[in-house]
MARROPA-154898 format. One record per residue: residue number from 0; x negated, y, z of N, C-alpha, C in turn. Coordinates in Angstrom, 1 decimal. Layout:
BEGIN
{NUM {X Y Z} {X Y Z} {X Y Z}}
...
***
This chain:
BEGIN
{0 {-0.8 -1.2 0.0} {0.0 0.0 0.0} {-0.9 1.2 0.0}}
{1 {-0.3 2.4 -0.8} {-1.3 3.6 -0.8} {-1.5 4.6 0.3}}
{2 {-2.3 5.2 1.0} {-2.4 5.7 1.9} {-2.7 7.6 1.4}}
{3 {-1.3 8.6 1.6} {-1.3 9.4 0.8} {-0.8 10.7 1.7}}
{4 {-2.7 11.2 2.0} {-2.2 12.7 2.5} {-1.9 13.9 1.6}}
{5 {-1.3 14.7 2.7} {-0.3 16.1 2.4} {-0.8 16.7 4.2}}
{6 {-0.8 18.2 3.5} {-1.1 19.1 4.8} {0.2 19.4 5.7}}
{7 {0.4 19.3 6.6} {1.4 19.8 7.1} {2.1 18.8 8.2}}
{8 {3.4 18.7 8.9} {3.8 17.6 9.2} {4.9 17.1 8.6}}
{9 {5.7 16.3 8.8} {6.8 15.5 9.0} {8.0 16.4 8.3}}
{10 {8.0 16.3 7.2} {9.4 17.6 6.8} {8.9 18.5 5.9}}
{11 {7.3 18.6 5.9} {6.8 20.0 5.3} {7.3 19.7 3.8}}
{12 {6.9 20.7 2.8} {7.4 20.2 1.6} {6.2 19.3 0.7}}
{13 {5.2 19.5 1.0} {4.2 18.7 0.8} {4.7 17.3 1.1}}
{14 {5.3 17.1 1.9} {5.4 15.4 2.8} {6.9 15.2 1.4}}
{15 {7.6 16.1 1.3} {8.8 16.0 0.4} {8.1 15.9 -0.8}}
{16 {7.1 16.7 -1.3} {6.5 16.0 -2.7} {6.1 14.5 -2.6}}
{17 {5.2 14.1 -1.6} {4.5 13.0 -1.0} {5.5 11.6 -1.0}}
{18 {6.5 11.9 -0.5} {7.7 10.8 -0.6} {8.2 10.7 -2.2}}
{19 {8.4 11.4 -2.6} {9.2 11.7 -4.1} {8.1 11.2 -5.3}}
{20 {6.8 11.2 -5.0} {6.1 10.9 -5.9} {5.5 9.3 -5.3}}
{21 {5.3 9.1 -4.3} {5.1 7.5 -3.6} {6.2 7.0 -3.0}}
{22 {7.3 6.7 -3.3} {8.5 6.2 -2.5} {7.8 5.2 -1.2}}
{23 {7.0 4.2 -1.7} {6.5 2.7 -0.6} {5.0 3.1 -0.2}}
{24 {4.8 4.5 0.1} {3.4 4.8 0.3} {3.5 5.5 2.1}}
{25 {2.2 4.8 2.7} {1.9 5.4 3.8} {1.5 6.8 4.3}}
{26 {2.1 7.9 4.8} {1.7 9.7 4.4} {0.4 9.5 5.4}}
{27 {0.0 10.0 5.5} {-1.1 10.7 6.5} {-1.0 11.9 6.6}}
{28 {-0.5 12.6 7.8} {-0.1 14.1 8.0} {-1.7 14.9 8.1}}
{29 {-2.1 16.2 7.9} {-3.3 16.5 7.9} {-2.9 18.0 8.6}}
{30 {-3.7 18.7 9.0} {-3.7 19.8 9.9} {-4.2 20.8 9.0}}
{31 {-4.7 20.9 7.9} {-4.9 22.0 6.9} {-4.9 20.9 5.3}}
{32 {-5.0 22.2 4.3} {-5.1 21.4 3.3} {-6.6 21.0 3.0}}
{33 {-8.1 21.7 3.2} {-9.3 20.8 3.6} {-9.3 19.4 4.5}}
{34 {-8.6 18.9 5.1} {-8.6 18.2 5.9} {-8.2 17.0 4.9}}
{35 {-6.8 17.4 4.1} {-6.1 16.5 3.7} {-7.0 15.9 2.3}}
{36 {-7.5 17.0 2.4} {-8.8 16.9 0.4} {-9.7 16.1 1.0}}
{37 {-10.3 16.4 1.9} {-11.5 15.7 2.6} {-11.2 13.7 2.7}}
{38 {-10.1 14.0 3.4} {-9.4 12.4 3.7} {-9.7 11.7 2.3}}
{39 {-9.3 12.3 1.1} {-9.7 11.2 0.3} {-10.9 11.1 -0.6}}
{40 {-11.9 12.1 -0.4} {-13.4 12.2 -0.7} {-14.1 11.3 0.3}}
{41 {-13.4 10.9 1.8} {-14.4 10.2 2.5} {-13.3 8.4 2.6}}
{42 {-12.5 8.7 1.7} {-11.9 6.9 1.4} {-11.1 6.4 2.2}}
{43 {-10.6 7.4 3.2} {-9.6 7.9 4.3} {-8.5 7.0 3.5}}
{44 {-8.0 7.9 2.7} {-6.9 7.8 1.5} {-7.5 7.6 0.3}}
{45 {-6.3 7.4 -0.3} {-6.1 6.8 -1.4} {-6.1 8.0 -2.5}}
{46 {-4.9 8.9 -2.0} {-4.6 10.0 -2.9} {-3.8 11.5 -1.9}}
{47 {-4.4 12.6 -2.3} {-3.7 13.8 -1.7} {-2.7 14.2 -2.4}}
{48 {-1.4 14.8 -1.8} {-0.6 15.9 -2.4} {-0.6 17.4 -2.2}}
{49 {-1.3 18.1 -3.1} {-1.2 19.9 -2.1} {-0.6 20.6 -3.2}}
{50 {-0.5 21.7 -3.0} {-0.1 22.3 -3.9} {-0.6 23.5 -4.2}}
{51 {-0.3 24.1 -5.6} {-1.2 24.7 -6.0} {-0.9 26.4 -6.4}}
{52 {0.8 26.2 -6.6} {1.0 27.2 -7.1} {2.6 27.3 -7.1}}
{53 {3.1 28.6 -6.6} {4.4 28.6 -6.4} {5.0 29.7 -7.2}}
{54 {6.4 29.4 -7.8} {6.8 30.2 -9.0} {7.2 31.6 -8.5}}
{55 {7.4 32.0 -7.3} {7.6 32.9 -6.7} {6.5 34.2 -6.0}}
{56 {5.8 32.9 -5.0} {4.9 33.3 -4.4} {3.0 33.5 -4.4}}
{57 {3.0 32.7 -5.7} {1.9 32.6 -6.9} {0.9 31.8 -6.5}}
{58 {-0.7 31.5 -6.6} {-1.0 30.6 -6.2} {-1.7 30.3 -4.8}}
{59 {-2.0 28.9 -4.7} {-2.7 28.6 -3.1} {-4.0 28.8 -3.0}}
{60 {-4.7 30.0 -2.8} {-6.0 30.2 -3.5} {-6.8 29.2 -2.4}}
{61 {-6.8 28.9 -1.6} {-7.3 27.6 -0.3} {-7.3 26.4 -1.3}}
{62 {-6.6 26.1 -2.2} {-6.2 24.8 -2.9} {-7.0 24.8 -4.0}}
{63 {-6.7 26.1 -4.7} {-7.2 26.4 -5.9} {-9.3 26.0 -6.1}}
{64 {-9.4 26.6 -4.7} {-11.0 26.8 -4.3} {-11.5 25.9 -4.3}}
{65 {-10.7 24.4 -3.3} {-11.2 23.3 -3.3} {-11.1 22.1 -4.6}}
{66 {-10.2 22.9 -5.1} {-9.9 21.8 -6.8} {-11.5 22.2 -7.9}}
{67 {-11.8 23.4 -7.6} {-13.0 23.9 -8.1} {-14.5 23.5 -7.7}}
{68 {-14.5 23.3 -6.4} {-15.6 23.2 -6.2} {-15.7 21.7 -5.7}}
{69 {-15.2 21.0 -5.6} {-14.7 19.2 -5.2} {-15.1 18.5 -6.0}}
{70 {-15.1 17.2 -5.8} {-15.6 16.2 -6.6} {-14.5 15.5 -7.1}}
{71 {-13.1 15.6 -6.3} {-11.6 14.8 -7.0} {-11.9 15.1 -7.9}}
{72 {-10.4 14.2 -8.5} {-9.8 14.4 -10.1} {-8.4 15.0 -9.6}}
{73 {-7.7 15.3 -10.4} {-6.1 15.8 -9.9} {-5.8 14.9 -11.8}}
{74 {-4.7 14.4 -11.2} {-3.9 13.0 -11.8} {-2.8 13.3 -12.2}}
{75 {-2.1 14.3 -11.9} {-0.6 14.0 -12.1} {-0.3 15.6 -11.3}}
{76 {0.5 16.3 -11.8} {1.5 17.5 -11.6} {3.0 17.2 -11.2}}
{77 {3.5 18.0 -10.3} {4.7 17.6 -9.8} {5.3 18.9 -9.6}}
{78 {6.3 19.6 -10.2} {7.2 20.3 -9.9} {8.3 20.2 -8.8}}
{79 {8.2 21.0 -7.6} {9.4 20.5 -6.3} {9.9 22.2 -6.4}}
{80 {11.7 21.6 -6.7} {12.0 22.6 -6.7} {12.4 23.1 -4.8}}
{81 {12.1 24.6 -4.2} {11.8 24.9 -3.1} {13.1 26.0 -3.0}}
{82 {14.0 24.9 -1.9} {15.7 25.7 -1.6} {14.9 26.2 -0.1}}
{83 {15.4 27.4 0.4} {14.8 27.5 1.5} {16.1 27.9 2.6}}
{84 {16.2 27.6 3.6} {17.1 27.5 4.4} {17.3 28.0 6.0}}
{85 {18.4 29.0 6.4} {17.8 29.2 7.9} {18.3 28.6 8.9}}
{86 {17.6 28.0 9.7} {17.9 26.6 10.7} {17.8 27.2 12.2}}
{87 {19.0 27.0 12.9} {19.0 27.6 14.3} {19.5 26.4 15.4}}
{88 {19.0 26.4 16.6} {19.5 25.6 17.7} {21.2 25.5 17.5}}
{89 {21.2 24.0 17.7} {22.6 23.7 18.4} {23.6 25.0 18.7}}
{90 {24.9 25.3 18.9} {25.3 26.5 19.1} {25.2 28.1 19.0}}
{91 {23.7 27.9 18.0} {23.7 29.4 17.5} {24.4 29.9 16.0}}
{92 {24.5 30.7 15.9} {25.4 31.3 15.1} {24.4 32.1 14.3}}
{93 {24.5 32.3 12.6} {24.3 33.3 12.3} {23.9 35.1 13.5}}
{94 {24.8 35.3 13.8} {25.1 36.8 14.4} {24.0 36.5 15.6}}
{95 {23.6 35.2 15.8} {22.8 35.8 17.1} {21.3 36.0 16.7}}
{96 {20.9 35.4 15.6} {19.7 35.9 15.3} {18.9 37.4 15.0}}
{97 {17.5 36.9 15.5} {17.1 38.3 15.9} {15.4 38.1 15.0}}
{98 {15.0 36.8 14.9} {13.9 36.7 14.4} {14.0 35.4 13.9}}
{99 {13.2 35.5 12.3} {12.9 34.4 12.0} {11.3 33.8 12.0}}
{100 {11.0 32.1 12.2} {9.8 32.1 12.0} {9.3 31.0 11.0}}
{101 {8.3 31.4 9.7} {8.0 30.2 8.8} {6.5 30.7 8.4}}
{102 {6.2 29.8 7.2} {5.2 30.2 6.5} {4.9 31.4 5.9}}
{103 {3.8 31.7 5.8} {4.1 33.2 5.1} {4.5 33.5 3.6}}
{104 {4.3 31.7 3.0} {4.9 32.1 1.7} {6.1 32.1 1.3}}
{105 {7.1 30.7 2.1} {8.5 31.1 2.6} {8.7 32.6 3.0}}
{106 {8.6 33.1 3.9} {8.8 34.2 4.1} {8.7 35.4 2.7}}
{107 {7.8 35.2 2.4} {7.4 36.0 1.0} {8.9 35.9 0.0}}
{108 {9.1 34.1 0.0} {10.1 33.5 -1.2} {11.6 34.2 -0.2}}
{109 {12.0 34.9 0.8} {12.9 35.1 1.7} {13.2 36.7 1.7}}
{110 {12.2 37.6 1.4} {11.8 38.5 1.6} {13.2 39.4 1.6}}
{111 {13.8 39.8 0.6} {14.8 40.4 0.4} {16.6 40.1 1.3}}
{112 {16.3 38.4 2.0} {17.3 38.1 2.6} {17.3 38.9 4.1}}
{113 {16.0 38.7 4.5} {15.4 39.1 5.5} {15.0 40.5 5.8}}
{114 {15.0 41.2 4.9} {15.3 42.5 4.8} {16.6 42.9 5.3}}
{115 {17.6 42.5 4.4} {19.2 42.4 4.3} {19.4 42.6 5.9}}
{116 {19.1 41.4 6.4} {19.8 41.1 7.8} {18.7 41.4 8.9}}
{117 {17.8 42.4 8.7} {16.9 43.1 9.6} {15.6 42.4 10.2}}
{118 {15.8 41.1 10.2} {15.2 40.3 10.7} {13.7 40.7 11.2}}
{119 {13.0 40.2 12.8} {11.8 40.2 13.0} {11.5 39.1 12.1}}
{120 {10.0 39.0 12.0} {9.2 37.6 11.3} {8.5 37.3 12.3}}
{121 {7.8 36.2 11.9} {6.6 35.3 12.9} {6.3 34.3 11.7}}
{122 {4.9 34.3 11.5} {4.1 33.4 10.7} {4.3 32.2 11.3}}
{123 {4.1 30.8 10.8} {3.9 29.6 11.3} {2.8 28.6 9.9}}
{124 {2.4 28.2 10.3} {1.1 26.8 9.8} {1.9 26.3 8.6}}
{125 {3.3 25.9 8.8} {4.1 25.4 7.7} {5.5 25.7 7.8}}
{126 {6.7 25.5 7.4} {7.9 25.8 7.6} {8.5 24.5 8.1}}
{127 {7.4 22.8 8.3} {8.3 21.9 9.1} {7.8 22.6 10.6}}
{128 {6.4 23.1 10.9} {6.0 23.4 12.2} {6.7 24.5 12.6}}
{129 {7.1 25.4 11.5} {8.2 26.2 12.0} {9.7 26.1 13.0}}
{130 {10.2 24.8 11.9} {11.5 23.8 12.5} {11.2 23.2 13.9}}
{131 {10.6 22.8 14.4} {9.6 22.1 15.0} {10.1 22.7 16.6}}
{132 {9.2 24.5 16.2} {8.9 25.1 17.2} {10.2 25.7 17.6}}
{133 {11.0 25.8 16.3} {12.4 26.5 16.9} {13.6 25.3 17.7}}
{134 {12.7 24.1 17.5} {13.9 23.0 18.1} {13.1 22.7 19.3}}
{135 {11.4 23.2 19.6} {11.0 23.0 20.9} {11.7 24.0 22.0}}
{136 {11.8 25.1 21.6} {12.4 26.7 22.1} {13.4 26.4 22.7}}
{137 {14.0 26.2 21.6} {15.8 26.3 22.1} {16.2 27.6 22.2}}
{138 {15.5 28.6 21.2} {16.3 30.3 21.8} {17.1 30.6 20.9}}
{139 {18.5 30.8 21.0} {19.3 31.7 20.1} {19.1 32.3 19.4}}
{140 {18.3 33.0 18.9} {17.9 34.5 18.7} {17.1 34.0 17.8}}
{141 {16.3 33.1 17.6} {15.3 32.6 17.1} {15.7 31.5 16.0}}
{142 {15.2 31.7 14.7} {15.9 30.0 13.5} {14.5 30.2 12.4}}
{143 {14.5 29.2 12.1} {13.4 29.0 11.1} {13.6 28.8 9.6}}
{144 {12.9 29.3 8.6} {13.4 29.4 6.9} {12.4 28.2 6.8}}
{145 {13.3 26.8 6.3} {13.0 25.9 5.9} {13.5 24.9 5.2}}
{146 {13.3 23.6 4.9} {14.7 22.5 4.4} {15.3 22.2 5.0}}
{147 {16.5 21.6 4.2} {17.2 20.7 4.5} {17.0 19.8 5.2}}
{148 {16.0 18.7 4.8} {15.4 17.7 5.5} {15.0 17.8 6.8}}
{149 {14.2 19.3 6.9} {13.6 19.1 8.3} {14.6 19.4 9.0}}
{150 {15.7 20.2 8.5} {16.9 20.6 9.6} {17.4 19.4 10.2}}
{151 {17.4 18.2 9.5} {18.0 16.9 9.9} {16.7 16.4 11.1}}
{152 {15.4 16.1 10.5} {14.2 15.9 11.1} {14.0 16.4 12.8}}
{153 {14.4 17.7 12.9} {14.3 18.3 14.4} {15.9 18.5 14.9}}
{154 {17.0 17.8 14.1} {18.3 17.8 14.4} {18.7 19.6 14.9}}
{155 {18.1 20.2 13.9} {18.5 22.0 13.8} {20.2 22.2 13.0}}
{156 {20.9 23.3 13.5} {22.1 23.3 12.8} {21.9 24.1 11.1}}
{157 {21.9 24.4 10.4} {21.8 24.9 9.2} {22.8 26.2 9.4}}
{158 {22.6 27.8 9.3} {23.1 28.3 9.5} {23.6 29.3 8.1}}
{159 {22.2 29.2 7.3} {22.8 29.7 5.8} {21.7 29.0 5.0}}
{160 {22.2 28.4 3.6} {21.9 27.3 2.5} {21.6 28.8 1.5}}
{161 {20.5 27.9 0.8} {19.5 28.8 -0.2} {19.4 30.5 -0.1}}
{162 {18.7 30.4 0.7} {18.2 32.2 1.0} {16.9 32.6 0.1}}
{163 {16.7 31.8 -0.7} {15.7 32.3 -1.6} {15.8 33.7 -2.6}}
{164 {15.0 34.5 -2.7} {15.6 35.9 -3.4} {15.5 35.2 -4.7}}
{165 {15.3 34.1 -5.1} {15.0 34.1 -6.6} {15.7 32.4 -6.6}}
{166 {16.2 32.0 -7.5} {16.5 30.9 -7.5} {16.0 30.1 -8.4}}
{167 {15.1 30.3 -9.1} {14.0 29.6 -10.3} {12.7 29.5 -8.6}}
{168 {13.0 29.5 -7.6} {11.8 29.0 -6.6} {11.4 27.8 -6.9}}
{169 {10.5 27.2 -7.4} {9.5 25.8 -7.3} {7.9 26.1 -7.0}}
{170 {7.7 25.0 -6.2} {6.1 25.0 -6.1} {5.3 23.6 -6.8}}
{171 {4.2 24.3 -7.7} {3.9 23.3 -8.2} {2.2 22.2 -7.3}}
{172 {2.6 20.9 -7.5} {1.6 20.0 -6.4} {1.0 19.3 -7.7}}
{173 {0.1 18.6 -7.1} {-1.1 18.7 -7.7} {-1.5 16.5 -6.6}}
{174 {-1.8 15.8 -7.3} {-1.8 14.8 -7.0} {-3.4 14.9 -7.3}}
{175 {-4.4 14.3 -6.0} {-5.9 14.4 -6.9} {-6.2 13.3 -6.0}}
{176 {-7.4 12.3 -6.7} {-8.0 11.0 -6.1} {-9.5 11.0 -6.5}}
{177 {-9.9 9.6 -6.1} {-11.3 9.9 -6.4} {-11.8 9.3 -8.2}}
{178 {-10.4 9.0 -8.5} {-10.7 8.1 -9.8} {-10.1 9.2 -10.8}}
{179 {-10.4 9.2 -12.0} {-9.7 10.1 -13.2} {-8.6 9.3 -13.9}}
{180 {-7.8 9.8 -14.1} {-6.5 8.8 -14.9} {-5.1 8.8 -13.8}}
{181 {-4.2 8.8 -14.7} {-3.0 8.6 -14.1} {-2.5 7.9 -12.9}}
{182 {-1.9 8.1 -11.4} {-2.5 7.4 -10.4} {-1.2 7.2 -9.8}}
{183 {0.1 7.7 -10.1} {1.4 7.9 -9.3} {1.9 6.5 -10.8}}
***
């Protein structure tokens, strides 16, 4: 079975590319995207998922740097189209929010919703760690712009479906191994 890192945790969209492109493959969660590149330079893994470039938010110059200067191959391109979503505790309501917290390129792909409705920000690592922290919390006030999935994943209520300012939002991933040739 393939053993197939992605930066982020459990829910991130990376792990959503990762599943979509390996249905019966083992993820390895990684704490940055060097970490996740490295894992399969030192035979860790099999194959990484990162991404490279988002239709909105433009590219991952962290990703870009290491596709450049690396010894991978990248194998296979994957298009994930990126619905973004705001997820609040149990019992919160739209009207109680006061702050949202995600990635900064979510936030970037959010910008104009979050204008709209005044909203504080708060950066987070990824928009599952986002989910994560808003279901560790428990504060009203507080919901995170992320998926679907992870809403289910940290059992968050969904409080508004596609808050993206643009709705052509996708990020494009990038499959790279140590071999050249088609690998998904």
């Amino acid at each position: 079975m393939k053993k197939v890192a992605y930066s982020g945790i459990e829910g991130a969209f990376a792990h959503v590319a990762a599943r979509r492109l390996f249905p019966d493959a083992i993820y390895v969660s990684h704490g940055n995207f060097r970490d996740a590149y490295e894992a399969v330079e030192k035979e860790e893994c099999d194959a990484a998922v990162l991404p490279v470039e988002n239709s909105y938010a433009g590219k991952v110059e962290e990703v870009m740097k290491l596709l450049s200067e690396g010894t991978l191959h990248v194998n296979t391109e994957y298009e994930l189209q990126i619905i973004q979503n705001l997820l609040g505790v149990r019992g919160s309501s739209i009207r109680d929010i006061k702050k949202v917290i995600s990635q900064s390129k979510a936030l970037e792909q959010c910008d104009e919703y979050i204008k709209e409705k005044g909203y504080e920000t708060e950066e987070a690592v990824n928009t599952a760690m986002a989910a994560r922290q808003v279901a560790r919390d428990q504060k009203m006030s507080v919901a995170a712009i992320a998926s679907l999935e992870v809403a289910a994943i940290y059992g968050l209520k969904v409080l508004e479906e596609h808050i993206n300012t643009r709705d052509d939002n996708t990020t494009k991933f990038v499959v790279v191994s140590r071999t050249e040739g088609t690998f998904v």
